[in-house]
Backbone as CSV, one residue per row, in Angstrom:
resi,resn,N_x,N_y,N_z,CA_x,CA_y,CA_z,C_x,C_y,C_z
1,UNK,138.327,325.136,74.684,137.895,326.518,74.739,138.070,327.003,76.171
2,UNK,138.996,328.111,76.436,139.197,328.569,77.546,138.109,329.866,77.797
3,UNK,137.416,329.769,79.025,136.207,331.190,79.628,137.048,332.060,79.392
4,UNK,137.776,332.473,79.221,138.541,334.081,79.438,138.772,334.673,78.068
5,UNK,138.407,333.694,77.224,138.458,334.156,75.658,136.854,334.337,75.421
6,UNK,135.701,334.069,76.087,134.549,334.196,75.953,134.103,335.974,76.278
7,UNK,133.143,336.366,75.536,132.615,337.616,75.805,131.711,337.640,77.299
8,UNK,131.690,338.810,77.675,131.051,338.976,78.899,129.559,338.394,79.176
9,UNK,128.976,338.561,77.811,127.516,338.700,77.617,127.460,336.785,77.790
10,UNK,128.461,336.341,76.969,127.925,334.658,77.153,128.867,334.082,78.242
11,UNK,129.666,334.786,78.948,129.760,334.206,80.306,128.327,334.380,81.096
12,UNK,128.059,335.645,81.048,126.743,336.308,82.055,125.543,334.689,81.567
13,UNK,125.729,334.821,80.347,124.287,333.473,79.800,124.945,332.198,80.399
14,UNK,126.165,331.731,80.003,126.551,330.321,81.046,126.583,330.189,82.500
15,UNK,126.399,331.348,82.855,126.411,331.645,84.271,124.971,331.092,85.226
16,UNK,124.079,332.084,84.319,122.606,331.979,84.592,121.803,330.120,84.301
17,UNK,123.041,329.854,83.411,122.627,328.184,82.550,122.544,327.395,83.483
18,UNK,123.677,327.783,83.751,124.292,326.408,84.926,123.489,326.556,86.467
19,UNK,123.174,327.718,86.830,122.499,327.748,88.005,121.146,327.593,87.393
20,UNK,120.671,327.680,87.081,119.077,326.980,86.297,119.068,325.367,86.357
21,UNK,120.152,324.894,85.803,120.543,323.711,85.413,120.728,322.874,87.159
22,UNK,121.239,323.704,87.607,121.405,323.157,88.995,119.952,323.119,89.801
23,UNK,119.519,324.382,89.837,118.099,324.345,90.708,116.973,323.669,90.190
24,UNK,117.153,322.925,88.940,116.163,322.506,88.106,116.283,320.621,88.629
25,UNK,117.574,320.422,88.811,118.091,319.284,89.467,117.830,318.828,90.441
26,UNK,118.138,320.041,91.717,117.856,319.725,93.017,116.298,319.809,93.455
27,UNK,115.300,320.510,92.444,113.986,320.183,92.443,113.699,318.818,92.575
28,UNK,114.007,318.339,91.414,113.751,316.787,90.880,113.822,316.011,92.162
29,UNK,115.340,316.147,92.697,116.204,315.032,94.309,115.240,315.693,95.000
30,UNK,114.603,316.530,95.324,113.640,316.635,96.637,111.805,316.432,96.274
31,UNK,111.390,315.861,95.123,110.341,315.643,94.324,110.859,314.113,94.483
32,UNK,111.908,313.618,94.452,111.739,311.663,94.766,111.988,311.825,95.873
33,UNK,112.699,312.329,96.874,112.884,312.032,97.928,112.096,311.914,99.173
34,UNK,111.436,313.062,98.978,110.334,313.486,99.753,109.433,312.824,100.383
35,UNK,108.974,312.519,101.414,107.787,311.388,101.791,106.388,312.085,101.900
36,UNK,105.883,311.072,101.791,104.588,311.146,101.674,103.803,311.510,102.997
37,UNK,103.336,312.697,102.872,102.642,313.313,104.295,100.836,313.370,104.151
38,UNK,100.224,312.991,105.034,98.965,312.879,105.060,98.207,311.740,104.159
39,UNK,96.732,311.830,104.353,95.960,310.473,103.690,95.512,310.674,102.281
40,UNK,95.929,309.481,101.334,95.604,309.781,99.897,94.516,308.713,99.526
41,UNK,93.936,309.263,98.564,92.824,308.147,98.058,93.147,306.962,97.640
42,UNK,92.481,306.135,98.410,92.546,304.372,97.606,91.443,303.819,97.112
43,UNK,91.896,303.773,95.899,91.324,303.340,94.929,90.991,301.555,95.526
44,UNK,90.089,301.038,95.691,90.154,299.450,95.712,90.838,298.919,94.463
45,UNK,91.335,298.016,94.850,92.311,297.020,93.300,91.362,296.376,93.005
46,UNK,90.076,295.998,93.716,89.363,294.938,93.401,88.230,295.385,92.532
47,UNK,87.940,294.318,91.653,86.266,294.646,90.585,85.550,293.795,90.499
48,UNK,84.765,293.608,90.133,83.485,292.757,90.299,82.693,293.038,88.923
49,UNK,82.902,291.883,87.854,81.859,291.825,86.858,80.758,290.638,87.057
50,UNK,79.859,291.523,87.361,78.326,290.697,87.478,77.471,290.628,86.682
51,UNK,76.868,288.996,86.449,75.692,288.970,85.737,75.984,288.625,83.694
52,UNK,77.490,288.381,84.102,78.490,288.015,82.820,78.288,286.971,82.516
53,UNK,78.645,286.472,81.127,78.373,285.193,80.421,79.639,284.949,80.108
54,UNK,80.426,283.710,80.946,81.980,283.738,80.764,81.883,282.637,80.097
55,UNK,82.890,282.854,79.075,83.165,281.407,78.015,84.368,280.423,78.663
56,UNK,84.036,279.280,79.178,85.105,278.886,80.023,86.008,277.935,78.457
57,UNK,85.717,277.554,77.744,86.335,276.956,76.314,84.767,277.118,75.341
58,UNK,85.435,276.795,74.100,84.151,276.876,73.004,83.389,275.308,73.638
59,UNK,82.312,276.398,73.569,80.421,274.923,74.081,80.793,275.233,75.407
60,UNK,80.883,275.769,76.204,80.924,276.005,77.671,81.009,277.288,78.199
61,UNK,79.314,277.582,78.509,79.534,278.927,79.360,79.095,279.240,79.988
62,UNK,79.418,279.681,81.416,79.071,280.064,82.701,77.821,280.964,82.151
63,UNK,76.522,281.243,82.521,75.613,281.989,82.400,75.364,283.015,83.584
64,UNK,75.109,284.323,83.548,74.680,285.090,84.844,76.370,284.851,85.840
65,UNK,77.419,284.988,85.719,78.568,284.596,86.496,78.817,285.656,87.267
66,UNK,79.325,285.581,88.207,80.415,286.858,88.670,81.767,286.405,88.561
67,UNK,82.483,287.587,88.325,84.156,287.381,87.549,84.638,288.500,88.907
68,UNK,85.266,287.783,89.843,86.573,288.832,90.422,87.585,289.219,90.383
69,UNK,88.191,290.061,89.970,89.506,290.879,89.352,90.034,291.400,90.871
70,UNK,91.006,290.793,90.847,92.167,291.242,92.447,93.475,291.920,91.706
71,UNK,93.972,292.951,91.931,95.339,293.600,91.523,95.665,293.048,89.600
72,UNK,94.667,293.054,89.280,94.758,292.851,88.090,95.137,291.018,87.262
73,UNK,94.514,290.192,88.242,94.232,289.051,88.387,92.747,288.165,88.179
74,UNK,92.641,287.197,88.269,91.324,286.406,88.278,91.716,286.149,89.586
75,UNK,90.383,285.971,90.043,90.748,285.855,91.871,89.561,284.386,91.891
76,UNK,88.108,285.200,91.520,87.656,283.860,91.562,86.254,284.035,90.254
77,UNK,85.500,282.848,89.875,84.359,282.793,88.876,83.220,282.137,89.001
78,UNK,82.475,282.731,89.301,81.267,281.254,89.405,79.500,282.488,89.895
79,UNK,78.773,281.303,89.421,77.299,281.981,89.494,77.532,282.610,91.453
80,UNK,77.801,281.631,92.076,77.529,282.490,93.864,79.036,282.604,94.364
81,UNK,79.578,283.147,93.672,80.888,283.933,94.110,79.972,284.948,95.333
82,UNK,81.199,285.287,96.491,81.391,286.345,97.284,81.822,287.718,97.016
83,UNK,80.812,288.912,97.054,81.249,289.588,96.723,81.317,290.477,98.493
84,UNK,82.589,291.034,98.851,83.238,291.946,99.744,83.728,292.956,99.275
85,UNK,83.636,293.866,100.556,84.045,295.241,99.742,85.548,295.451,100.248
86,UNK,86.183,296.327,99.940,85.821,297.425,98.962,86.258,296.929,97.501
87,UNK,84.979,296.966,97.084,85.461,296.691,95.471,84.388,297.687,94.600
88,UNK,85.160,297.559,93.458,83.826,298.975,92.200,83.524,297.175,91.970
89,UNK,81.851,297.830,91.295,81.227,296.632,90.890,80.791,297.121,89.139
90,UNK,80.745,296.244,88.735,80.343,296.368,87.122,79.365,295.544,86.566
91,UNK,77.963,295.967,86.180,76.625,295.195,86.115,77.128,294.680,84.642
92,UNK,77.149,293.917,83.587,77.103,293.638,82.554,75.921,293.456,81.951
């Protein structure tokens, strides 16, 4: 299909398409590109479930425990675990 056989009205609409299509693009490349300016909230990775009854196998269970969760890990388990901040804590 050659443009010059197209009517005015849907050149004028492919016209407007394609520059939409373009500025809609170069949004995006400067939305990843962009760096990060000023201080954002941090969330601690770390959690703390206290006062938990952990089943370490069936007939065995930690009573009153604390459970530490690091980046979405077991970090450590036991009745006198260390708890440091910054962590959210969770009473059970």
């Amino acid at each position: 299909m050659k443009i010059r056989y197209l009517s005015s009205n849907l050149k004028v609409a492919l016209v407007i398409l394609l520059v939409l299509a373009n500025s809609i693009t170069m949004k995006m490349l400067e939305a990843q590109t962009a760096p990060v300016i000023g201080l954002h909230k941090n969330v601690p990775a770390t959690h703390a479930l206290l006062n938990a009854n952990i089943v370490i196998k069936p007939g065995v269970i930690i009573k009153n425990a604390n459970l530490i969760l690091r980046d979405g890990y077991i970090e450590d388990v036991g009745v006198n675990v260390e708890q440091f901040q910054p962590m959210q804590l969770f009473t059970i």
